[in-house]
C-alpha positions as CSV (number, residue, x, y, z in Angstrom):
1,X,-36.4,-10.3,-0.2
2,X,-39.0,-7.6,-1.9
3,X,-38.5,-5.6,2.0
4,X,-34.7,-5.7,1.5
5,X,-34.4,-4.3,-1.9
6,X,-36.5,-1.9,-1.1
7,X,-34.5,-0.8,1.4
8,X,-31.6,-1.0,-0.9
9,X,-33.5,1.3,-3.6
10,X,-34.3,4.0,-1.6
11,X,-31.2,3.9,0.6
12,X,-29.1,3.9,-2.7
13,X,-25.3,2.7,-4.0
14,X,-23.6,4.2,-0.8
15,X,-25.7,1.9,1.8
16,X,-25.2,-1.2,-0.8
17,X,-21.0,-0.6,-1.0
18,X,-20.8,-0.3,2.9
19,X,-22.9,-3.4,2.9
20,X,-20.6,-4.9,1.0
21,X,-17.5,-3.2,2.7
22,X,-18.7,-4.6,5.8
23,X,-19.2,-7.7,4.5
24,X,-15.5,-8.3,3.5
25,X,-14.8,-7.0,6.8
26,X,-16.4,-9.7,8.8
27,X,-15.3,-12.6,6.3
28,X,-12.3,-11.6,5.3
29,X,-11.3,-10.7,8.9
30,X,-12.3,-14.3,10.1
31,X,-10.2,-15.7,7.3
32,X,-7.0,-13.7,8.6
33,X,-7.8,-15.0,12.2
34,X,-6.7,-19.0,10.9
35,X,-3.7,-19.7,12.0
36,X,-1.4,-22.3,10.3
37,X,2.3,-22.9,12.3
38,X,1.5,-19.6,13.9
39,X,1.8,-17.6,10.5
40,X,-2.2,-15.9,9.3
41,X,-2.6,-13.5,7.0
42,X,-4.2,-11.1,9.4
43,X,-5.6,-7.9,7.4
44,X,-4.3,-9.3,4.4
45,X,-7.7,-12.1,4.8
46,X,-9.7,-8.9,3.8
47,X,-8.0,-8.6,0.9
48,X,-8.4,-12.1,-0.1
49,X,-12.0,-11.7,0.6
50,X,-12.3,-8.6,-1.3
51,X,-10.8,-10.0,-4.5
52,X,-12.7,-13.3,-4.5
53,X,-15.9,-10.8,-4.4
54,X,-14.8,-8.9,-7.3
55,X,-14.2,-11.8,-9.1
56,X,-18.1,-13.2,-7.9
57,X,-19.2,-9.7,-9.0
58,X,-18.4,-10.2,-12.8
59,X,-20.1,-14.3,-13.2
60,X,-23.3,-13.2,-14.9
61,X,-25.3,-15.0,-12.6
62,X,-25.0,-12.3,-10.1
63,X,-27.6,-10.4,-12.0
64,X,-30.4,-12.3,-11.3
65,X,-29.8,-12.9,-7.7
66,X,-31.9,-10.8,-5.3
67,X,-29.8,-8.3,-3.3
68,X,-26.4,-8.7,-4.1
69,X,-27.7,-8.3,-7.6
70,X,-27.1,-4.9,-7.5
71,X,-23.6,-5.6,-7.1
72,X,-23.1,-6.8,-10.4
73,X,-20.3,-5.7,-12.6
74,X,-20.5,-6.6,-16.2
75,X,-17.7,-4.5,-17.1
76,X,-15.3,-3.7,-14.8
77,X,-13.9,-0.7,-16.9
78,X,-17.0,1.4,-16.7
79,X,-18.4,0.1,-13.3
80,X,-20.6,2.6,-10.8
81,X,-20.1,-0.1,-8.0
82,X,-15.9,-0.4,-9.0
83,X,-15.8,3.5,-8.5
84,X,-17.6,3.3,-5.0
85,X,-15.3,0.9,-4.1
86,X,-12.0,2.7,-5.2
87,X,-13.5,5.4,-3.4
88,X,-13.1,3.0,-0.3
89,X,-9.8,2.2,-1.2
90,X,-8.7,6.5,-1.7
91,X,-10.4,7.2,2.6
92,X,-8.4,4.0,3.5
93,X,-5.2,4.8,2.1
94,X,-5.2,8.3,3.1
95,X,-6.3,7.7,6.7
96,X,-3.7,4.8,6.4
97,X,-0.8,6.7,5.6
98,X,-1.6,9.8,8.0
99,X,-2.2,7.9,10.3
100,X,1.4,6.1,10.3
101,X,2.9,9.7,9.5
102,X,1.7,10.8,12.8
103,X,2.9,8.0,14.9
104,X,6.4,7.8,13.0
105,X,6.6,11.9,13.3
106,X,8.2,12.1,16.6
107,X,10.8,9.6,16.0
108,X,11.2,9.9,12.6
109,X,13.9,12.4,12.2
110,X,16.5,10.9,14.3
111,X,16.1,7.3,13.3
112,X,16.3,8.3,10.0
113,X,19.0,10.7,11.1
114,X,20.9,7.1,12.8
115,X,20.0,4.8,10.0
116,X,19.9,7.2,6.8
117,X,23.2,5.0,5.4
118,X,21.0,2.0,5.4
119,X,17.4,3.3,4.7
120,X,18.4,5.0,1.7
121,X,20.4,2.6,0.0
122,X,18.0,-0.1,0.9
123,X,15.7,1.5,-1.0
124,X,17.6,2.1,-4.1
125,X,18.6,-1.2,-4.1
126,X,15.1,-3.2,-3.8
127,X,13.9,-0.5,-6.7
128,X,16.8,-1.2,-8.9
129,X,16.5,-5.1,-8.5
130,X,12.9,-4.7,-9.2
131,X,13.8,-2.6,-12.6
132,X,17.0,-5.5,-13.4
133,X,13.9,-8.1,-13.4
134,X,11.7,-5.9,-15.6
135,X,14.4,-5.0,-18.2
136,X,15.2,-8.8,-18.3
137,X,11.6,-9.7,-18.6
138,X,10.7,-6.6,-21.2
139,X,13.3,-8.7,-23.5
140,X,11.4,-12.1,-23.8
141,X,9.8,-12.5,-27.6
142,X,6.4,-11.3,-27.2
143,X,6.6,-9.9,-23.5
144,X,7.4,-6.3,-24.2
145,X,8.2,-3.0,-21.9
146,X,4.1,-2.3,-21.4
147,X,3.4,-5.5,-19.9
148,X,6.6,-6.0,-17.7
149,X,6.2,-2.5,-16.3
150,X,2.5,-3.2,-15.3
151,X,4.1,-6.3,-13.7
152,X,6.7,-3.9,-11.6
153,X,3.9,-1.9,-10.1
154,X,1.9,-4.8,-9.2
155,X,4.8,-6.9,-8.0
156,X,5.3,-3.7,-6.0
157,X,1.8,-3.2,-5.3
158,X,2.5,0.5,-6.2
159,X,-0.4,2.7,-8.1
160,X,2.0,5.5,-8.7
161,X,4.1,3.0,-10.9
162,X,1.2,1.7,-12.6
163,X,0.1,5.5,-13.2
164,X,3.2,6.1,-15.0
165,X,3.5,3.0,-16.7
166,X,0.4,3.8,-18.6
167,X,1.6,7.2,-19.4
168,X,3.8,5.9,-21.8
169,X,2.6,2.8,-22.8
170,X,1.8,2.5,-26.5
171,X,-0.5,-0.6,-25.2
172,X,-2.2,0.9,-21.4
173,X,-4.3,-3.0,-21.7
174,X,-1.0,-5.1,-21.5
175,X,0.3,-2.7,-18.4
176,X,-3.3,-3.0,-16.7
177,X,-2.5,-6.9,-17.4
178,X,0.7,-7.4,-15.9
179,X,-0.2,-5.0,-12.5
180,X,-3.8,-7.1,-12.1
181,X,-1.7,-10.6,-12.6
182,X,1.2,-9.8,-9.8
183,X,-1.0,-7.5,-7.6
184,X,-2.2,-10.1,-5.7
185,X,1.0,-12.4,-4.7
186,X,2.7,-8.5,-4.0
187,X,0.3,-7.6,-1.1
188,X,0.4,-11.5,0.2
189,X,3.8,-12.4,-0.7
190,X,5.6,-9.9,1.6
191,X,2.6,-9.9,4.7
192,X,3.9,-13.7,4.5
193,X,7.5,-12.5,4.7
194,X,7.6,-10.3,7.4
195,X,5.7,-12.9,9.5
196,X,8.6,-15.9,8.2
197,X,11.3,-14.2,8.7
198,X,11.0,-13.5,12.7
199,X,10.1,-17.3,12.8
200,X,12.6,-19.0,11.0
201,X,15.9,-16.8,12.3
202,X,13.8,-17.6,16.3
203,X,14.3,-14.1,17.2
204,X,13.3,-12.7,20.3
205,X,10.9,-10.3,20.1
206,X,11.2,-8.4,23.7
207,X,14.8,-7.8,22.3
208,X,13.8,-6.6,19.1
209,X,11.8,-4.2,20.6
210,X,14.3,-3.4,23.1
211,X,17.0,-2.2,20.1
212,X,13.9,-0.4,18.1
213,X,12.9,1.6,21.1
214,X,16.6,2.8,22.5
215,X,15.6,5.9,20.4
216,X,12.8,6.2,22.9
217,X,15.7,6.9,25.4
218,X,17.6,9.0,23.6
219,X,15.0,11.2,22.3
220,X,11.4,11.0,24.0
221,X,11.2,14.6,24.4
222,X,8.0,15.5,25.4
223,X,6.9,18.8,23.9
224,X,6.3,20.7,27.3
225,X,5.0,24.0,25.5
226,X,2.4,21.4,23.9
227,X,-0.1,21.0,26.8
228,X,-0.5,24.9,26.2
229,X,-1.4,25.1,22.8
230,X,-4.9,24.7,22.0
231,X,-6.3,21.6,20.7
232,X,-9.6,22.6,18.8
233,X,-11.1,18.6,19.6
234,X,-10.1,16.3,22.3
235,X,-10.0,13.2,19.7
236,X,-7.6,15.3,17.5
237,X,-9.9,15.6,14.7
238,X,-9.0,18.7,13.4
239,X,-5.3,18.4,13.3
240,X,-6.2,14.9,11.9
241,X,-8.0,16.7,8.9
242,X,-5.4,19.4,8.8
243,X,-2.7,16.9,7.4
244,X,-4.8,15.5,5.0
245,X,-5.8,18.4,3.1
246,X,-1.9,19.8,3.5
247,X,-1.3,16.2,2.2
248,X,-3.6,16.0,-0.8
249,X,-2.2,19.4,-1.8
250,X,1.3,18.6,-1.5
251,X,1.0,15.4,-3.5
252,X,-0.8,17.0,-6.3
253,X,2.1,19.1,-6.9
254,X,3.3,17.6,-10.6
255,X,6.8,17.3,-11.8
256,X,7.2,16.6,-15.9
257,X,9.7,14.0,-16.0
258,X,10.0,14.4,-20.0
259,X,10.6,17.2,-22.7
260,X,6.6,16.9,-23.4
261,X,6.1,19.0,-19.6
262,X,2.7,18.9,-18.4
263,X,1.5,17.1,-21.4
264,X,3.7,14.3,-21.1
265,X,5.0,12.0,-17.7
266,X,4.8,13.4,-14.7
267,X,6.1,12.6,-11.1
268,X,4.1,13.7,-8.4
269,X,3.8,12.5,-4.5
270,X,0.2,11.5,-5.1
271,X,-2.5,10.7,-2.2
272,X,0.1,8.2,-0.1
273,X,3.4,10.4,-0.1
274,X,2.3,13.9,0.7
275,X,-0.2,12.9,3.4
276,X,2.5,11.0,4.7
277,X,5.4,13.5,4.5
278,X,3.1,15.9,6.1
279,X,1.8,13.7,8.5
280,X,5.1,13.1,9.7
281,X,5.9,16.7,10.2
282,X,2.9,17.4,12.4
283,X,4.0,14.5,14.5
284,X,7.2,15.9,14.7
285,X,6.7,19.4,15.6
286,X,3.3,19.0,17.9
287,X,2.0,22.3,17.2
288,X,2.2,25.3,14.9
289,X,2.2,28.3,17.0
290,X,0.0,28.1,19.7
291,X,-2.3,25.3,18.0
292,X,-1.8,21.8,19.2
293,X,-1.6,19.1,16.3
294,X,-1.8,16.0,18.9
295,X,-3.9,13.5,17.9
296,X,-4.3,10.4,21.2
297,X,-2.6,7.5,19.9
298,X,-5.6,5.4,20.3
299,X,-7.3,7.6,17.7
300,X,-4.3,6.9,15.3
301,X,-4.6,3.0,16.1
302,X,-8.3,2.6,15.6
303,X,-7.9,5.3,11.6
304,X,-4.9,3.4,10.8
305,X,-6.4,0.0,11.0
306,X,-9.8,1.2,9.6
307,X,-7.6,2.2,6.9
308,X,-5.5,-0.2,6.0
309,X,-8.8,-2.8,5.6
310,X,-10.7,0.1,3.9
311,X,-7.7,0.6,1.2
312,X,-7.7,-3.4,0.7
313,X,-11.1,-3.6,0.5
314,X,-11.3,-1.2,-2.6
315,X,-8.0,-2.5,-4.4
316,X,-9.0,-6.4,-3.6
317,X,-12.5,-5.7,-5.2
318,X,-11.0,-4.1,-8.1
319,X,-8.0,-5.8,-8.6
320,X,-10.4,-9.4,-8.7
321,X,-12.7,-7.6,-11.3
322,X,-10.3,-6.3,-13.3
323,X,-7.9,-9.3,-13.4
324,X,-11.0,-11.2,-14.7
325,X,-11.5,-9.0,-17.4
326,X,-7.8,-8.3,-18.6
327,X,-7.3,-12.4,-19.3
328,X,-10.8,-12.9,-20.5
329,X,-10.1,-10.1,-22.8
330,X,-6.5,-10.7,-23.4
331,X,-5.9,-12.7,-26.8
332,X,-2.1,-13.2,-26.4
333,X,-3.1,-16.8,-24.4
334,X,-3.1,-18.4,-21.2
335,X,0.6,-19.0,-20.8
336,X,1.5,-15.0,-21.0
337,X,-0.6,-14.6,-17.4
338,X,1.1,-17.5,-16.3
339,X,4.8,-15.9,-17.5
340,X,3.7,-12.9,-15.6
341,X,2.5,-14.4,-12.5
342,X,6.2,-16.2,-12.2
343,X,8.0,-13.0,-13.0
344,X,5.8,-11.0,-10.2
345,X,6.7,-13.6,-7.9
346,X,10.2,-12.8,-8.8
347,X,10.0,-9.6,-9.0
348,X,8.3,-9.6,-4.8
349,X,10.9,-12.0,-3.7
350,X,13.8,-11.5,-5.0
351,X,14.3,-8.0,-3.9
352,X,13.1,-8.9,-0.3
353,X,15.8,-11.9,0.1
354,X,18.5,-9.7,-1.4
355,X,16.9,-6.3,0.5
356,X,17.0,-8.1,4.1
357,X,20.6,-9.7,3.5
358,X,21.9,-6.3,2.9
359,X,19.7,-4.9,5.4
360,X,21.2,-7.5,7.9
361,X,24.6,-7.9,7.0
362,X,26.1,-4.7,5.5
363,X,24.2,-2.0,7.2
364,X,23.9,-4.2,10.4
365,X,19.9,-2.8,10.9
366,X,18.2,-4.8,13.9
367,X,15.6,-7.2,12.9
368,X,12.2,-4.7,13.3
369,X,14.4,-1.5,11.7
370,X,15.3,-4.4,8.8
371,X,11.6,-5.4,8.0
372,X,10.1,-1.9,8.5
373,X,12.9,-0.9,6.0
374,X,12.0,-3.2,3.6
375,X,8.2,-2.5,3.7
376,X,8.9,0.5,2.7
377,X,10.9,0.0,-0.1
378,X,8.4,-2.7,-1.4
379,X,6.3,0.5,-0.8
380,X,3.6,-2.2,0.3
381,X,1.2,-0.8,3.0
382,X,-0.6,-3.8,4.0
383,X,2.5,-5.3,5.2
384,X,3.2,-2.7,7.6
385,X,0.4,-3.5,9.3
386,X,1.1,-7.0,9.4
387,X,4.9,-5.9,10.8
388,X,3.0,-3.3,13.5
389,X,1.3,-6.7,14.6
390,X,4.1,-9.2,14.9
391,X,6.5,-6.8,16.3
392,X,4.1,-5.2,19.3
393,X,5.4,-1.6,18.6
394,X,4.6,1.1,16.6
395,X,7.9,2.0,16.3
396,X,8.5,-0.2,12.8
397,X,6.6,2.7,11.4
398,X,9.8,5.0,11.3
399,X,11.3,2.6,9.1
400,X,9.1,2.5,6.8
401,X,8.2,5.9,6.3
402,X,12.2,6.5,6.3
403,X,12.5,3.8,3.0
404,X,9.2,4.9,1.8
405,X,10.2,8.2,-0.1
406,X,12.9,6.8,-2.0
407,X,11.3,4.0,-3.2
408,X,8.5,5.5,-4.1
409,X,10.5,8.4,-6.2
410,X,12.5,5.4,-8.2
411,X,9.8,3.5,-8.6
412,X,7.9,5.8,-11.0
413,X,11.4,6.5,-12.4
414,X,12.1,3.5,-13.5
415,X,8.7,2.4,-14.6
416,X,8.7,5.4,-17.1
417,X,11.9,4.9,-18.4
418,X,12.0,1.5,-19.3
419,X,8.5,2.1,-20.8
420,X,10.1,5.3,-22.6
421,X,12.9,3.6,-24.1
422,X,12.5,-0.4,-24.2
């Protein structure tokens, strides 16, 4: 044990978060493995994993065990070993999101082109359910707008929301509340659905694929002047890191959404919605002049897994410290997390059933276009990943990247005005 912590103390806190990282890999990657009637949580086992660590890193008794003692978190809100791990959860996301902007890019344009009547009205309408719920919930004696909007983003699993729910909160504890209380069941509760839905309706999943990818026929143009650009790496690298900085850039851009301007609300793409939008333009176009922006699929496979577990990693550690410390802190009583865990179920499902009906019935989307949709109007990334799975294709990526943007702009929308005025 003394030869370990050595180790440990001279190596310092970045070798003892990719210990742990690595750790929740391997266990929480096992977990996702089980299968029960064919359904597993796949990547989602990480982030089961990775909240039932932070949860373990808060019990006191953590401190005086040798190792992992260095793990302990005795206050969540002013943590050195919570802020390595959001900084795991920031690399995931973005390498996430670019990732599925430059396997959407080439497609993008013209299934969003083909399906624009139903993406963007899907979206609207999952956001606006989401906001009916949170309204209705705001209302309750002794609920209030701060907690039911920290509930939305959760529900929604969106930090953007969250961001802009505390904004304008007169309490930001009741909003960091509700989001740590429905986080959870919104990452799991639709990686569940996607993987239902296919199951209970029997569908058959070469012919699912078959309706996704007629867009293959129609417009697998392969860029010919492409192979004479110049591609600085052979892995893509470069074009890879190209995006994301054009990405961070973009969605640091700020809108003021109230009189206040800069000083008050403010809407901006953040670090999943401009590396995405720009992602997907790269994708699109191939090159810019004569420099190639390919980057092999099998790169974009292997950084948008790594991702995806990275990003739950950080928000599962986080989100299982942090949802300790909000009730244990909380004096408003057991019954108000319970209140909020029902309406965040609500508030995941409810939108989904009524989102895939429409989906299904009124703009008549296939099955994969349908659930990509609606993974991008619950703006949940983890489930995406779980949809790339069941499905076989990459292709669901153009569905959510098409529902993604709309969601994403109403969900801050309507997080800071119900806070604003209710």
């Amino acid at each position: 044990m003394d030869i370990i912590n050595s180790i440990i103390s001279v190596s310092g806190a970045a070798t003892i978060t990719l210990m742990g990282t690595f750790f929740i890999f391997l266990t929480g990657y096992a977990i996702g493995h089980i299968k029960v009637k064919g359904i597993c949580l796949g990547t989602a086992g990480v982030f089961l994993m990775a909240l039932l660590c932070g949860y373990l890193y808060t019990l006191p008794i953590v401190e005086h065990i040798p190792v992992i003692s260095h793990f302990y978190v005795p206050d969540p809100t002013n943590s050195a070993v919570i802020t390595d791990y959001k900084f795991i959860q920031s690399i995931g996301l973005i390498l996430f999101v670019t990732s599925v902007g430059f396997i959407a890019g080439p497609n993008f344009f013209h299934d969003l082109k083909k399906n624009a009547k139903g993406y963007v009205p899907l979206g609207a309408i999952i956001i606006v359910i989401g906001a009916a719920i949170t309204v209705a919930f705001s209302l309750v004696p002794g609920i209030g707008s701060d907690y039911a909007t920290g509930i939305l983003s959760g529900a929604l699993t969106s930090t953007p929301a969250f961001s802009a729910a505390q904004d304008v909160a007169q309490d930001t504890s009741l909003v960091a509340l509700g989001h740590a209380v429905a986080y959870p069941f919104g990452v799991i509760g639709v990686v569940l659905f996607v993987q239902i839905i296919p199951k209970l309706m029997n569908a058959d999943m070469d012919k699912e694929r078959a309706l996704i990818e007629i867009k293959h026929v129609e417009t697998g143009k392969v860029h010919k002047k492409e192979h004479k650009a110049v591609l600085i790496d052979e892995f893509g690298l470069a074009s890879f890191g190209v995006a994301i900085i054009l990405g961070i850039l973009l969605g640091s851009i700020k809108i003021p959404l109230t009189s206040k301007g800069f000083d008050g609300a403010c809407f901006n793409l953040g670090n999943t919605g401009g590396p995405l939008i720009v992602a997907l333009l790269c994708g699109h176009f191939g090159r810019v002049g004569g420099l190639s922006l390919r980057v092999p699929e099998s790169v974009l496979k292997v950084f948008r897994e790594l991702g995806l577990a990275m990003f739950l990693v950080g928000a599962g550690v986080e989100g299982g410290a942090n949802l300790v410390a909000q009730v244990s802190q909380s004096s408003l009583g057991i019954m108000l997390v319970v209140y909020g865990f029902i309406a965040g179920v609500i508030m995941t499902i409810l939108p989904l059933l009524i989102g895939f009906v429409m989906a299904k019935y009124v703009f008549k989307l296939p099955l994969l276009n349908n659930l990509g949709s609606l993974t991008g109007g619950m703006t949940s990334t983890p489930a995406l990943g779980t949809l790339i799975g069941v499905a076989g294709t990459e292709d669901v990526a153009s569905a959510y990247a098409s529902t993604y943007p709309i969601a994403l702009v109403l969900v801050v929308l309507a997080s800071n005005l119900i806070g604003t005025f209710l």
